[in-house]
KELUM-398426 format. One record per residue (C-alpha): residue in three letters; x, y, z. Coordinates in Angstrom, 2 decimals. Layout:
BEGIN
   residuo      east     north        up
       ala         X         Y         Z
...
END
This chain:
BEGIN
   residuo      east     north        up
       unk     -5.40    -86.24    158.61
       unk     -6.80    -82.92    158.56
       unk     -4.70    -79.40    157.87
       unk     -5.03    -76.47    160.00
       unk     -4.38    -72.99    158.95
       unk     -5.09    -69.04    159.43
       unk     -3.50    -66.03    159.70
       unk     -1.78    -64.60    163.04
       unk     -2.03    -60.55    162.74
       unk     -1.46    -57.33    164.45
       unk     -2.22    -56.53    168.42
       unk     -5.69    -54.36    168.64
       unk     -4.92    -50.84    168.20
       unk     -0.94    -51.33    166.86
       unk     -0.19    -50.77    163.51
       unk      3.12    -52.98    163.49
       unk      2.83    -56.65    163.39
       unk      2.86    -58.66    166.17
       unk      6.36    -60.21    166.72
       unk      6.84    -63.12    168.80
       unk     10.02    -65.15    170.53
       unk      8.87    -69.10    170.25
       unk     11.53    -69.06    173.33
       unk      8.70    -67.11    175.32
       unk      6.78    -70.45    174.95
       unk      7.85    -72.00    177.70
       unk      6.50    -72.98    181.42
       unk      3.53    -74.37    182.79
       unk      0.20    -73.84    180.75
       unk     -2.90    -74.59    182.21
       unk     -5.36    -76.20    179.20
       unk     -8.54    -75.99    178.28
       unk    -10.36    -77.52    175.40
       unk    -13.86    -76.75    174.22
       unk    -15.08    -79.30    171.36
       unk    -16.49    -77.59    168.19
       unk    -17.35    -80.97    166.92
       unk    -16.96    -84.75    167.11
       unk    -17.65    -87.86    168.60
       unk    -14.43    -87.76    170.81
       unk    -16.03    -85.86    173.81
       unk    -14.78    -83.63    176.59
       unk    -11.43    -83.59    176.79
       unk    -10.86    -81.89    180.91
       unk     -8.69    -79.30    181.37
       unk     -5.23    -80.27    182.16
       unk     -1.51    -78.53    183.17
       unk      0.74    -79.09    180.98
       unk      4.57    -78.02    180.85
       unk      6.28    -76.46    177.69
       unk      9.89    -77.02    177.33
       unk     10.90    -76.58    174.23
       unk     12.79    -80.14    173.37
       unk      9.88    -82.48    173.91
       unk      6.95    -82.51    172.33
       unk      4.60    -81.99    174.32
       unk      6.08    -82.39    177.80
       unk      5.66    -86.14    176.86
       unk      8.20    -88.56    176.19
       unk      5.40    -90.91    174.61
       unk      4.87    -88.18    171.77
       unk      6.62    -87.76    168.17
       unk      6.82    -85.39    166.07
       unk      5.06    -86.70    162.17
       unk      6.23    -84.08    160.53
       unk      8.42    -80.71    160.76
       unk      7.27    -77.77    162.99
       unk      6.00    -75.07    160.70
       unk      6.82    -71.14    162.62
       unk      4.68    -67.91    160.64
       unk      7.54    -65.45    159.68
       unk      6.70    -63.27    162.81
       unk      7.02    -66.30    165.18
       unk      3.52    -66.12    166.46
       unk      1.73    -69.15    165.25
       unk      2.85    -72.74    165.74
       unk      0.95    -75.08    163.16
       unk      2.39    -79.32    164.78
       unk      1.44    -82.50    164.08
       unk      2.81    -85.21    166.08
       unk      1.08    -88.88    167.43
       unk      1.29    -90.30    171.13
       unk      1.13    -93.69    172.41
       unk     -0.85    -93.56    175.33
       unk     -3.21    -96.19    177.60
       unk     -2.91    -98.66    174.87
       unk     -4.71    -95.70    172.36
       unk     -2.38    -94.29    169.38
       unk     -4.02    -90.32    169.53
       unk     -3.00    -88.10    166.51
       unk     -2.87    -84.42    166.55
       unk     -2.46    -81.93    163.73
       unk     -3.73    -78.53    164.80
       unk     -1.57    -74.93    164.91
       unk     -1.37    -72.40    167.98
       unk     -1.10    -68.42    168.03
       unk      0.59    -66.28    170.47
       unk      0.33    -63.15    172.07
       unk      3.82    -61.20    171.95
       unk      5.05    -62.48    175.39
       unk      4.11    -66.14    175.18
       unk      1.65    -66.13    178.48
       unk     -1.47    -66.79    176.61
       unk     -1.47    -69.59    173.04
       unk     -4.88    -70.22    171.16
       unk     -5.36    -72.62    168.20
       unk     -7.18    -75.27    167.10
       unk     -7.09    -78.97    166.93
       unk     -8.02    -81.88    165.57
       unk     -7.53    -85.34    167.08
       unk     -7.78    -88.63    165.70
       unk     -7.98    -91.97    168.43
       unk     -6.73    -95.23    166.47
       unk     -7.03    -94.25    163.02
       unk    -11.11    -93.12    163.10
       unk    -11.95    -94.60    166.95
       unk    -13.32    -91.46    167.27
       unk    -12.30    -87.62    165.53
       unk    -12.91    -84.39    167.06
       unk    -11.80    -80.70    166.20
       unk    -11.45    -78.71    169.72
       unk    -10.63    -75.07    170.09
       unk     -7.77    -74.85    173.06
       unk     -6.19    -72.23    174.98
       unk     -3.07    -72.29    176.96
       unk     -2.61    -70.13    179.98
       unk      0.95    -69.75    181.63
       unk      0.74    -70.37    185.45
END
C-alpha cells in the first residue's frame, strides 16, 4: 500500500482559500490517466459517473478505509479495492478540486493482485 498526500491551496491571484462543496462532485467525468511510472501500462481514458453513495460508480468497489476531506473540502485522499474480470485492483490515491467541482486532479497508485503489476498514474476528471 502506498500513501498519497499534498496540500490543496488558494485559486491563482485570490488571497482567500479555496473552499469547496464535495456535493459539487457529482455527474459524469470524463478520465484520463497518464502513467508516471510502473509496469501496469496505459490505462484508456474512460467516463465515469460520480454519485456520491457508491464508490466509484461501481457496485464491485469497497471502500478499505474511511474517506479523508482537507478542512476546505477540496481534496479527496480514498482508498478502496474492486473485484473486477477475475483481477482484485487496489487504489489508494487523493483528488483536488477546483471550487465548483467541474474539473478533479490527483494522483494514484494501483496495485493488480497484490504486486501483478503497480503503477502510480496522474488523473484528471472532467465533468461532461
Amino acid at each position: 500500500m502506498v500513501l498519497m498526500t499534498g496540500c490543496a491551496g488558494a485559486d491563482e491571484g485570490s488571497e482567500e482559500p479555496l473552499e469547496c462543496d464535495p456535493d459539487d462532485r457529482r455527474g459524469t467525468y470524463l478520465v484520463e490517466f497518464d502513467e508516471r511510472d510502473g509496469n501496469c501500462g496505459p490505462v484508456p481514458d474512460q467516463v465515469s459517473r460520480i454519485d456520491g453513495e457508491s464508490v466509484t460508480g461501481s457496485a464491485e468497489c469497497v471502500l478499505t478505509e474511511d474517506d479523508r476531506w482537507s478542512r476546505n473540502d477540496c481534496r479527496l485522499e480514498r482508498s478502496y479495492v474492486c473485484a473486477l474480470n477475475g483481477y482484485t485492483y487496489e487504489f489508494i490515491g487523493f483528488t483536488d478540486s477546483n471550487a465548483d467541482g467541474s474539473e478533479l486532479t490527483g494522483l494514484m497508485e494501483v496495485t493488480i493482485d497484490d504486486g501483478l503489476c503497480t503503477s502510480t498514474y496522474d488523473v484528471t476528471w472532467t465533468r461532461q
